[in-house]
N, C-alpha and C positions, 0 to 999 in steps of 0.2 A: 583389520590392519589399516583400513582407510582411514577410519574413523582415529585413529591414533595417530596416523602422521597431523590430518588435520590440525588437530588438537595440539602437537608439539613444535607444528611449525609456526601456528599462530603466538606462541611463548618467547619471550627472550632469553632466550638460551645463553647467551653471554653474560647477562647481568647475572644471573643464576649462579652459574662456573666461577665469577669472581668472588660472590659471597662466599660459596661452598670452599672456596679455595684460601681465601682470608681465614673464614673463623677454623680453617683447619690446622695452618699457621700458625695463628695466635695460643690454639692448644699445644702444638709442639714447644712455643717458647716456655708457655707456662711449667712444663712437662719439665723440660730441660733445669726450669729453674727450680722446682721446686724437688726433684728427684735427683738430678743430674744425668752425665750420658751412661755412668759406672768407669769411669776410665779413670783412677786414681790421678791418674798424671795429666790431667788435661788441662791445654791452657786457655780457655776461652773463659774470660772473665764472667762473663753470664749464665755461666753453667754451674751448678749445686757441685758436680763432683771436682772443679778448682779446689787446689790445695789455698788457694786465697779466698774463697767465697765469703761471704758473709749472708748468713742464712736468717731468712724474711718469711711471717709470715704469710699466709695463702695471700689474704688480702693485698697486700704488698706488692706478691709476685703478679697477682693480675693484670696490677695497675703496670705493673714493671715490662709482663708481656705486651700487651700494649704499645709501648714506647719503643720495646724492641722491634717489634713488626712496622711500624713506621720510620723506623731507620732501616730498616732491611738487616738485621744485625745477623752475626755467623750464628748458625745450627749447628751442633753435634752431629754425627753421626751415632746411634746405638754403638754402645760397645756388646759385645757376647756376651758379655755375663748380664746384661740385661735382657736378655731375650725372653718371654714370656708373658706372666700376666702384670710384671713390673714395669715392664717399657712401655704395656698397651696403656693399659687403664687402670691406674695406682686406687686404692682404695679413697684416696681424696678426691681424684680428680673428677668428679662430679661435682663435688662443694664445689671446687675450684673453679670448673668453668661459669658455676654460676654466680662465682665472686665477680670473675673479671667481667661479665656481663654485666652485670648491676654495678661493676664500677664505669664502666663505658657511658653509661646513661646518666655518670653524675648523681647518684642515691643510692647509698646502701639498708638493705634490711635489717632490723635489728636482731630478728631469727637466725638470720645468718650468725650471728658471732653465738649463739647458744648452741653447746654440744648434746646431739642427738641424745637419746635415752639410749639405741642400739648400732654400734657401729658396725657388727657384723663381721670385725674384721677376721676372725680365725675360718669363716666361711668360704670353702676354695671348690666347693659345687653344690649345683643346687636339685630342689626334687620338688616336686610339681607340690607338696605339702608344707613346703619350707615358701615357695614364691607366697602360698598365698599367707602364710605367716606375717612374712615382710609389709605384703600387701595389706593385710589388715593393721597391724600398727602405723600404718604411714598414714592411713587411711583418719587413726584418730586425732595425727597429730597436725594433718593435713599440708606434710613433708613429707616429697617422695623421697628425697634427697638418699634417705638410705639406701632403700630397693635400686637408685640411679646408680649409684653406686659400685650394691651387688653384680647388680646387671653388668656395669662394664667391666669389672674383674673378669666375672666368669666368662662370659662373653666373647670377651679378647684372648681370651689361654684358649689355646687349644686342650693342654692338660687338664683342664677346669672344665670344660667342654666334655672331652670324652669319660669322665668320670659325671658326669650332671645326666640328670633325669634315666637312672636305668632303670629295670624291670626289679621288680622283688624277686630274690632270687628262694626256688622253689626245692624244701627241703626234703629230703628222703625219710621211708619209716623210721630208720636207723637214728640218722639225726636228727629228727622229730623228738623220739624217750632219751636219748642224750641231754637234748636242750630241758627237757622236760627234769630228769634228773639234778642236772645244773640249778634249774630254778627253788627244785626245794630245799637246796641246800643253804640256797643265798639266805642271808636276812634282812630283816625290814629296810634296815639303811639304805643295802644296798640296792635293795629295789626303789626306792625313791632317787635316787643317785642317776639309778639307770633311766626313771619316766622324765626325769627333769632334762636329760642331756639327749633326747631325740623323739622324735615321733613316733609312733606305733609305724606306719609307712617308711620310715626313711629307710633306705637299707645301703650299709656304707660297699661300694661301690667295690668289684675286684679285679683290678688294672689287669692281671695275667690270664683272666676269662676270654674266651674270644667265640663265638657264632659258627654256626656251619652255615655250608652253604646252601645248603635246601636244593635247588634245582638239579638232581644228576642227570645225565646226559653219557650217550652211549653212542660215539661218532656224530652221525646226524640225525640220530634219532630220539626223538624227545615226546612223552605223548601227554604229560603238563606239569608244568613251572609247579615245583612245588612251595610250601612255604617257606622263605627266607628268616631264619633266626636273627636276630640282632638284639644286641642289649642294650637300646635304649626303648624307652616306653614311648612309641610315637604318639599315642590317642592321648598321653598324657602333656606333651609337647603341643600339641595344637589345643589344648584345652587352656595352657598355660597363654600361648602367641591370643589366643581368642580375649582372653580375659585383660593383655597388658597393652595391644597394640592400640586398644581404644584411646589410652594417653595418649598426646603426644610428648609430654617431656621424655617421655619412659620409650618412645618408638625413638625418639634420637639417641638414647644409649646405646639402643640396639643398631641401628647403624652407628655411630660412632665407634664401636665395637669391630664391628664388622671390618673397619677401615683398617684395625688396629691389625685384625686377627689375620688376617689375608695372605699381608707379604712373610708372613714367619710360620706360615701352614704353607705356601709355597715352598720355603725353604727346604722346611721339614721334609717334603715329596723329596723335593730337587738334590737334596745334597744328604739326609741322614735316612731315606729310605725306612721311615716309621711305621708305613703301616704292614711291613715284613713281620716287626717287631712286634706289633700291637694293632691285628685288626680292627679292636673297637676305635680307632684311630676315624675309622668312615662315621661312625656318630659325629663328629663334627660337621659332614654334608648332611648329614641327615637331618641334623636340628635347624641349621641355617636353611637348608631351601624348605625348610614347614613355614616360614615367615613370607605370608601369603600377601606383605607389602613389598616384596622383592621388586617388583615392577614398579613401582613409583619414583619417581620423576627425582626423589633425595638420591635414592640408592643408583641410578643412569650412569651418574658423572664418574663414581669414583671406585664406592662399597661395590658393587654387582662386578663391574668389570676384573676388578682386582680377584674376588673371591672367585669369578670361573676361571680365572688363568691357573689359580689354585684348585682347583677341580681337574682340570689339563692335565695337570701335573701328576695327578691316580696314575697307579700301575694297572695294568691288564685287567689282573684278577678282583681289585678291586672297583673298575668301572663294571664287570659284567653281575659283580653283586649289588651293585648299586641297583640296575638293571631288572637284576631279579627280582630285587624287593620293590621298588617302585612300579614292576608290571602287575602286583597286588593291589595297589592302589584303587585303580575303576579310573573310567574314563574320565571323570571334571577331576579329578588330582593331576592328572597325566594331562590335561587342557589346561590346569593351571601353570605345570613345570615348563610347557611348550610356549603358553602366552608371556612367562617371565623372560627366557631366552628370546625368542623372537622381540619381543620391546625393548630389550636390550640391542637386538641388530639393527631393528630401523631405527631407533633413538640416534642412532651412533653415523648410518647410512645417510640420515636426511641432515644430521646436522655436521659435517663434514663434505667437503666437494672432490670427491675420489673419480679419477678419470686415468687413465694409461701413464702419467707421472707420479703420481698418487694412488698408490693400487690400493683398493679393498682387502687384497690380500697381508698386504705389511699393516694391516689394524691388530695389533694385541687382540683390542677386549671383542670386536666382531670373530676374529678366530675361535679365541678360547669359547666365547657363546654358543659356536658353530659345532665344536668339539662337545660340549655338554648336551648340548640338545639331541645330539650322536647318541647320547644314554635314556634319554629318554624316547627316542626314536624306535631302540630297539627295545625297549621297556611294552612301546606301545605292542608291535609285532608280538613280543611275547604269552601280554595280556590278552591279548587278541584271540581268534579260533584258529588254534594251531593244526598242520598237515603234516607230520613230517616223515609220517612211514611209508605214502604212495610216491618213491621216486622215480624216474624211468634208469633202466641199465644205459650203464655207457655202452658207449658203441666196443666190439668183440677187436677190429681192428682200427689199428691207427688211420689218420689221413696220411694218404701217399706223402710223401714226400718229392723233390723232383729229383731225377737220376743226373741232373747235371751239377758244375760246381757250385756251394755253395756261398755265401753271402762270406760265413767264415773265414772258406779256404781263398777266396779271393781277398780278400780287407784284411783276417788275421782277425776277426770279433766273431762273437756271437749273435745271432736274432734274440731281439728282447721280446720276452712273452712270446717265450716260442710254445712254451707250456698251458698258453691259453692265457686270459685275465685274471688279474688280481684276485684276491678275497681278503674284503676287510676284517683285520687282525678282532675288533671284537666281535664279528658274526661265527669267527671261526671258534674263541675262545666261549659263546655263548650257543655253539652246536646248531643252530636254525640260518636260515637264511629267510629273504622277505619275500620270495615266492612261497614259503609255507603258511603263510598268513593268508588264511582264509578273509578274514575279517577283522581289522586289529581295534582297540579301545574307541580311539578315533580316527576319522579319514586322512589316508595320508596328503589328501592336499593342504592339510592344516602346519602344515612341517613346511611348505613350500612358502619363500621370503620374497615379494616381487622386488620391493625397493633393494633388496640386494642384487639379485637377477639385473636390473635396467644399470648396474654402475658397475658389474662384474665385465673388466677382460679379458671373455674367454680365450684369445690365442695366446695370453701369457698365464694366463689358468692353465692351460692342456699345457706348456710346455713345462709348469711346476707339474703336473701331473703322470706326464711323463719319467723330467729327470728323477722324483722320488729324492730330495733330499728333507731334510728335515730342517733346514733356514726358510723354506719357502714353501708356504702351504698353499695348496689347491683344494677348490670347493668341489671337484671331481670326485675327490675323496669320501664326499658329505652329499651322494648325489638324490637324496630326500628333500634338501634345501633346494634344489635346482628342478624349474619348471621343464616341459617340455619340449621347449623351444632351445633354451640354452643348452640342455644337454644333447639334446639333436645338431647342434651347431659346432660343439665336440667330439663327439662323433665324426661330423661332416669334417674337422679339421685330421682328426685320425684316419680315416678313409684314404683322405687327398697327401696326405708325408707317407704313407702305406704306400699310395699310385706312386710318389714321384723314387721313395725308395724302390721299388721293382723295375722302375727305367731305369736308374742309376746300375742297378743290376745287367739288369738286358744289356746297356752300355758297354760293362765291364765282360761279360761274355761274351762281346761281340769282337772288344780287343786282344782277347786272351782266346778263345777259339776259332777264329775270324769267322762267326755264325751274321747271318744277316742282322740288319738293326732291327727290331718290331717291336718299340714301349707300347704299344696298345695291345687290348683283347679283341682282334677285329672279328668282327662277325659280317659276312657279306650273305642275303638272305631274297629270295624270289617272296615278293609279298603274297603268289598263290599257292608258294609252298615254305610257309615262313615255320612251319613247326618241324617239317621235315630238313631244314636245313640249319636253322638253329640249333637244334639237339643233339646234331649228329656231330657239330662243329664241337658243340658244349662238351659232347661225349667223351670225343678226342682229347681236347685240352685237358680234359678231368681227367684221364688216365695215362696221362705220357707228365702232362708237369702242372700239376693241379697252381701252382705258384703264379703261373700266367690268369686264373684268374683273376687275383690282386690287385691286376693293371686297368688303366680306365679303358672302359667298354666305348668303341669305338664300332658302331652300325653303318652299314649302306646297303641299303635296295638297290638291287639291278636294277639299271635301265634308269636310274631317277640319277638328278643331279646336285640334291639337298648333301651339305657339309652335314658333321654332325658334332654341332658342340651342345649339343645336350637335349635338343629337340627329336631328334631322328630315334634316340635313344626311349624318350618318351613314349613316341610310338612303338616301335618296338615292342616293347615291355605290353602296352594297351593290346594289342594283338595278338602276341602269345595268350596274355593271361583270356583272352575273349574264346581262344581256341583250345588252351589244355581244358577249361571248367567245361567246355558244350558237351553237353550230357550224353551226346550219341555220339562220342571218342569211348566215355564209358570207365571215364576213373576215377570218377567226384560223381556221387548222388547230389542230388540238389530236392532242398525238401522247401514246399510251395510255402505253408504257413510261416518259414521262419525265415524264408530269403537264403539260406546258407547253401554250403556245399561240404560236404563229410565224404571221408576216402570211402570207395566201393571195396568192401572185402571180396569180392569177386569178378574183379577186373582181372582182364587178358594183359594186360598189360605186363610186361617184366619190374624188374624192381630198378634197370636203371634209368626208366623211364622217370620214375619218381624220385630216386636222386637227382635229373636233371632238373625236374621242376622244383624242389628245392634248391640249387642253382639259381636257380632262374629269382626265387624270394632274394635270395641272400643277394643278386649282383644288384635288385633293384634297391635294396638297402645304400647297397655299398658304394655306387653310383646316385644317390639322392634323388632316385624316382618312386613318383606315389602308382602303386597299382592297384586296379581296384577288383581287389578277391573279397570273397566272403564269406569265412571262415567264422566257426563258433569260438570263443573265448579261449575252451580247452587246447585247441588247439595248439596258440600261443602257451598256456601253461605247459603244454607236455614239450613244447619246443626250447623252455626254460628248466625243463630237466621233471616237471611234474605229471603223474600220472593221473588217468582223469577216474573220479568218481559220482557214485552218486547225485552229488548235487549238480553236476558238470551235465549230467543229462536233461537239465531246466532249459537249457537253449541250445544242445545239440541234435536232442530228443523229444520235445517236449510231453506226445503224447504219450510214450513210453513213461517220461517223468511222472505222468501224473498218475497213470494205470499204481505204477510202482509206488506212489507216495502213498493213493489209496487204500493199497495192500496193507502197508506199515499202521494203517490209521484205523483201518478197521475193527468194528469189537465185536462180531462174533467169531463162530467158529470158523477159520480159512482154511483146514483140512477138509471136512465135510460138506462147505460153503461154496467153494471156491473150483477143489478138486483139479490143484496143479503140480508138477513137480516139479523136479531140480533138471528137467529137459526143457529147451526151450528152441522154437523155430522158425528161422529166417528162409527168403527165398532168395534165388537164383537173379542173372539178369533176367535170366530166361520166365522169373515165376514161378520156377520149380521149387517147394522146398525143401529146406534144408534142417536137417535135427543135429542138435549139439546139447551134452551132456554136459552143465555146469559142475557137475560132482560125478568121479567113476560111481558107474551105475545109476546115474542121474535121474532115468527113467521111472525109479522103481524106489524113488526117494518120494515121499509127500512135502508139501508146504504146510509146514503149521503155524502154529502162534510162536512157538518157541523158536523157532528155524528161520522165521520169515527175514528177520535183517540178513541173516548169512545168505538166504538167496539173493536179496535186493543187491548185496555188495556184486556178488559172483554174477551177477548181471549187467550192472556197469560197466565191471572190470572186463566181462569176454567185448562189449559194445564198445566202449571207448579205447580199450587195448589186446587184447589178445586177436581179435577180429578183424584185428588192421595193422597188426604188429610190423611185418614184414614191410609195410607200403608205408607205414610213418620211420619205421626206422633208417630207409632208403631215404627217405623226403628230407628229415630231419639231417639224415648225413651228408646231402648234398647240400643243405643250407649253411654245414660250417663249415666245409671245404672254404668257404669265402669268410665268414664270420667266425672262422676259431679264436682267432688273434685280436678281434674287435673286442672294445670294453664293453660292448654292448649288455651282455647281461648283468655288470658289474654296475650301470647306471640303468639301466630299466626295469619297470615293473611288464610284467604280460599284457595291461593295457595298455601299456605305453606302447609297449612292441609293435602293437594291435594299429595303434596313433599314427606310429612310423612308416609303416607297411602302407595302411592306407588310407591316409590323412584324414581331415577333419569330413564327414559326412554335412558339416551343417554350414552352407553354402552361407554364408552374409557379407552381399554384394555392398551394403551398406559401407561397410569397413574397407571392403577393395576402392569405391569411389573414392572414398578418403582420402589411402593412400597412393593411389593413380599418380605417374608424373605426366608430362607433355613436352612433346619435341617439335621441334619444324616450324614453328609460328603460332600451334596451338599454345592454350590456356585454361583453365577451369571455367571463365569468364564468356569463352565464344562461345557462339549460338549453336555450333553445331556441337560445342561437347555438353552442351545443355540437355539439347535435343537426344545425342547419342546416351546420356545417362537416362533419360527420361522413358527413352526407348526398351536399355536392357532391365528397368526395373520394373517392366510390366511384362517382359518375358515370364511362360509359366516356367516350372524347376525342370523340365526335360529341356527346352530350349537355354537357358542360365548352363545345363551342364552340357551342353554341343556349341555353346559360345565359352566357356572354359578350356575344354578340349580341340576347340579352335586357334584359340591366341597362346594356349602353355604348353598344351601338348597331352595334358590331363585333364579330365574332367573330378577329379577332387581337392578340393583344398590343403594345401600342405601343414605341417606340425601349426598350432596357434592362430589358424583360420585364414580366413581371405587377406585378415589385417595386413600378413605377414610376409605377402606376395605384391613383389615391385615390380607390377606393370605400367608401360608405357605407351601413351596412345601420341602416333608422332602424325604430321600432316603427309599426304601422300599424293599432293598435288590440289588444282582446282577441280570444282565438278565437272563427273565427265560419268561415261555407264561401267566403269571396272570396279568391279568385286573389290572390297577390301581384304588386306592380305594378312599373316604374321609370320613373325620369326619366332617359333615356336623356344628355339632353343635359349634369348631373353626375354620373352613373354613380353613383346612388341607388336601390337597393333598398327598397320599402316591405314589408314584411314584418309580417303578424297574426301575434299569438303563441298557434299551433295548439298544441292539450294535447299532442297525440302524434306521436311523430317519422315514424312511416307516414302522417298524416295531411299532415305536413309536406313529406313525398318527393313524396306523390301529386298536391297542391295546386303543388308547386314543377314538376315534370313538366309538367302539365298548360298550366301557364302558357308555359313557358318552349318549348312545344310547340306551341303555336296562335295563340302571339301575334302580330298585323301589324295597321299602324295606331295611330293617333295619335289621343288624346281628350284631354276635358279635365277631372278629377279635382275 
């Protein structure tokens, strides 16, 4: 994507847009004159259909177009009864354009004024046996002019379109000895009648035929895309684009065409609802996006834009066949439909200056693109290694609700998304969603637009994404196109109208029941007994009015005098998370090889011990804090509604993974070899083991060759879920007591999840230098921030993350790296021996400007090594 902004910023783009926009002009006049608008009654003297015209021929009118375009003369409008392949591209107007070409230059050819041998004109679709028919006579006459022709007739109908290039339709025994019958009956004439007037190949087309839909689907469950039928021959379609795009006379028909066909296939969608009528109606997308020059720099300005607003414009059913049949494709078709829409959005992004007066979002042809790539998004997901039968049960009960009044009975409204987040209308309509995607054609960060991301604004983004109308589109919608950072910052703006709605609340209970004021979630906590009093507080709240979590979490340590506007909180959360994971509380294993931590199925623990800890994930969400847990992958999946298998035990499990992959792979005997069955046994804390029957009767089952995937599954499944059910269902529950309402799952993948929770692991101080500002008298330029940079960059990675967790309050980097953290390093007097300080809560460095860089190290050391606890400055 670099490499093509490059490429198009170095271009003039304006000179470009004026030709493109001239010689498209110059065809309308010609058009006008030499067809007219079809309005019997019109009065513009320069128009064919004037009851006064005087009719000229082609040569004529070129020269005549011409002259009108240099006076700016009036256009027609189309009248309706011109609509089709008469208004686009009349059987002349290829001659024609290349009359008035040649008359611009002052020399006409004398081939021009000689009538073709084949004009083609009774030809209203084509078949990959008939292009190359054209194609060879043009070929001896070394005049394309016909096939240019053909081309823009057909090209520009849609009606022409969906009747061109179908399948040979495939005849039954029945009608097999029928035809067969018919044929001995004919006689010679007429079988010469019959080879003269078609091909063996061609087969005339049958408008009332329409396609199934291949893919059924059964609620959410889907276990593969099946084949998509459609009647057009597409291997025959790229055989045909392969063979003609090499011209270019012949690649300008085809956009020209395209220009033509656009606004009146739009129409079609928008006003007469066509393809109710006539599915083969989507053979029009289908032929037009095989022209694998879609992306080039002709089709940018006018063709591309137009025809995906025309794409936009598909109903439901026919975006998720599109869908279907294009996740057949393989991965470089589905790279190719992704790179066409995407150079369409930066093409549009870098050459246009979109800023909060100018929104990204009021772009036409950026929308419509945004909406198309929508289809091949979920194409890719489709094509992809689908999941969709391990999902986890919903929870048996509702989240509480609070027993006081509600938002309604006080305002007289309803809570929006009180039912939880959206679901986009074609994930629903195409049964799968994108956590069932194992692995799809291509990586989804290839769907991700930065040059859109750096001009999108997000706080008028979320609030079109919010109100939900259909004047005003939000990329929230589309959240495949949006990076990490941007939808994390939508989120961060949903969070914060979520806090200030629940004051506003609080407010209003406070005048209607005269209840005390409290907009915050205050937690007030003994730092040596921070888990005993957090949870018990968490407890409470969660069972009297879980709604109070919503509100911004507001921290204070006894005894300390630190405010907390976002620091205190910080720690907070560091503390907790350092004390549920320690091993010897006894309700997360922690396994050495992989770094992680997995629920203990045999923790003392109750379950609402784990709904609070859940809790505790979801507020640090909701509050914009990075914790640093360290969780396998699955996890996040089953917290996205997916159950773990199999392969999910590669990094929860591994050696178990590998025992098991073993089994699967081995080629002798596993019965006789092996000598296991469907019993399998775990231990205790204690080391005591434990036997559990994957199968009633488990014990007294073998493993054999035949059997062995059904064990491996029923081994996953008791490890990743049956074995922890109770303790991830608790966890999970408490995590949406806080994120029911959040769009969070409607814009995240599981990694992302994973991103959010807890931030970037890959520490590049580089990029924090960068973006560093300076207060107090400092600069980039002084010796001592020379020295101070020079200092933290030869820190080893433990000391980098105890100087992180000193100045922010966390030691990992937040969504998009160090970049994306605006730290301040401000002066905080002359040299003297005090510690340097921060404010954690805007990641504010105070820094004295020590004489000497060893004094510097040793003072920065010291601090950043003994610091805990909150004062007050």
């Amino acid at each position: 994507m670099k490499c093509f902004q490059q490429k198009w910023c170095c271009m003039s783009i304006c000179t470009w847009k004026s030709l493109s926009a001239a010689k498209h002009l110059i065809e309308r006049y010609y058009h006008q004159l030499t067809e007219g608008c079809g309005n019997e009654a019109c009065t513009n003297e320069a128009c064919g259909s004037s009851p006064g015209f005087r009719r000229m021929d082609n040569n004529a009118a070129a020269i005549k177009a011409l002259e009108l375009y240099k006076n700016n003369a009036k256009l027609c409008d189309p009248h309706p009864s011109k609509k089709g392949a008469s208004s686009a591209f009349p059987e002349n107007s290829a001659k024609g354009a290349h009359n008035f070409s040649a008359c611009s230059n002052g020399k006409m050819n004398h081939k021009d004024l000689t009538p073709t041998r084949e004009d083609f004109r009774d030809l209203n679709y084509l078949t990959e046996e008939k292009v190359y028919e054209i194609l060879a006579l043009c070929g001896e006459t070394e005049d394309f002019s016909p096939l240019i022709r053909v081309i823009g007739r057909v090209f520009s109908s849609a009606e022409s379109l969906v009747q061109s290039f179908r399948k040979a339709k495939q005849h039954t025994k029945e009608e097999l000895k029928s035809l067969q019958a018919k044929d001995e009956d004919k006689d010679e004439d007429e079988k010469e009648t019959a080879s003269g007037s078609a091909t063996a190949m061609e087969v005339e087309p049958d408008a009332a035929s329409s396609s199934g839909e291949g893919a059924s689907h059964d609620g959410n469950n889907i276990q593969k895309v099946g084949p998509v039928e459609v009647s057009v021959d597409i291997e025959a379609v790229r055989r045909v684009y392969d063979r003609l795009l090499s011209n270019e006379k012949i690649e300008a028909a085809f956009l020209n065409a395209l220009v033509y066909l656009s606004p009146n296939v739009e129409c079609d969608l928008t006003y007469h609802n066509v393809y109710a009528a006539d599915p083969n109606y989507l053979n029009v997308f289908i032929i037009v996006m095989e022209n694998c020059n879609l992306h080039s720099p002709e089709y940018l300005e006018i063709a591309l834009p137009q025809f995906c607003k025309a794409m936009s414009k598909l109903p439901l059913p026919a975006l998720a066949k599109l869908a279907r049949l294009w996740s057949q494709y393989g991965a470089d078709q589905i790279r190719r439909l992704v790179e066409t829409f995407q150079q369409l959005i930066t093409y549009t992004v870098i050459s246009n200056e979109f800023n909060n007066d100018n929104l990204v979002n009021e772009d036409d042809g950026v929308v419509a693109a945004t909406k198309c790539l929508k289809i091949v998004y979920y194409a890719n997901v489709l094509g992809g290694d689908l999941d969709t039968d391990h999902n986890e049960e919903e929870d048996d009960e509702p989240i509480p609700e609070s027993s006081e009044l509600t938002l309604q009975e006080l305002l007289g409204e309803e809570r929006r998304n009180k039912k939880g987040p959206r679901v986009d209308p074609l994930e629903m309509e195409l049964g799968i969603r994108t956590s069932d995607c194992r692995k799809p054609l291509i990586p989804f960060e290839e769907f991700v637009n930065e040059p859109l991301n750096d001009v999108l604004e997000m706080d008028k983004d979320y609030t079109f994404f919010k109100v939900e109308t259909e004047s005003k589109f939000s990329f929230m919608t589309c959240p495949f196109i949006l990076n990490a950072v941007t939808k994390n910052l939508g989120l961060y703006y949903d969070n914060r109208i979520r806090m200030y709605s629940e004051r506003r609340i609080t407010a209003l209970y406070s005048l209607v029941q005269g209840q005390q004021l409290n907009p915050y979630l205050r937690l007030k906590v003994r730092r040596d007994h921070i888990i005993d009093d957090a949870l018990v507080r968490l407890e409470m709240i969660a069972m009297e009015n879980p709604a109070d979590l919503k509100k911004q979490l507001y921290v204070e340590f006894e005894g300390e005098q630190g405010v907390d506007e976002g620091g205190v909180s910080k720690e907070f959360f560091q503390l907790v998370v350092e004390e549920i994971f320690n091993p010897d509380i006894g309700m997360f294993t922690y396994d050495e090889s992989t770094k992680l931590f997995w629920f203990n199925p045999s923790s003392f623990e109750n379950e609402g011990q784990f709904t609070l800890i859940g809790i505790v994930l979801g507020l640090a969400i909701y509050n914009n804090c990075i914790l640093d847990v360290h969780f396998p992958m699955v996890v996040y999946r089953k917290l996205m509604g997916k159950k773990g298998t199999f392969r999910d035990l590669a990094d929860s499990h591994p050696v178990l993974y590998q025992s098991l992959k073993e089994l699967m792979e081995y080629e002798g005997n596993v019965e006789e070899d092996m000598m296991i069955t469907f019993q399998i046994s775990q231990t205790d804390l204690f080391g005591n083991p434990l036997m559990y029957d994957l199968k009633e009767g488990g014990d007294k089952i073998p493993v054999t060759n035949d059997n062995r995937k059904e064990f491996v599954a029923l081994y996953a499944e008791y490890m990743l879920n049956k074995s922890v059910e109770k303790q991830f269902k608790a966890f999970r529950r408490g995590f949406h007591m806080v994120t029911n309402e959040s769009p969070l799952k409607y814009l995240f993948r599981p990694e992302e999840i994973e991103l959010l929770i807890c931030g970037s692991r890959n520490l590049d101080f580089q990029a924090l230098e960068e973006t560093t500002e300076y207060d107090g008298g400092y600069n980039r330029d002084c010796r001592i921030i020379k020295d101070f940079w020079e200092t933290v960059h030869s820190f080893g990675q433990e000391q980098k993350r105890l100087f992180l967790q000193f100045t922010t309050g966390t030691d990992r980097a937040p969504v998009g790296g160090l970049g994306k953290l605006k730290m301040i390093i401000a002066k905080n007097g002359p040299d003297s021996d005090r510690l340097p300080t921060s404010h954690t809560c805007f990641n504010v460095l105070l820094l004295p400007e020590y004489s000497t860089k060893e004094k510097l190290r040793e003072r920065l050391l010291k601090a950043i090594t003994y610091a805990k606890g909150f004062g007050m400055l």
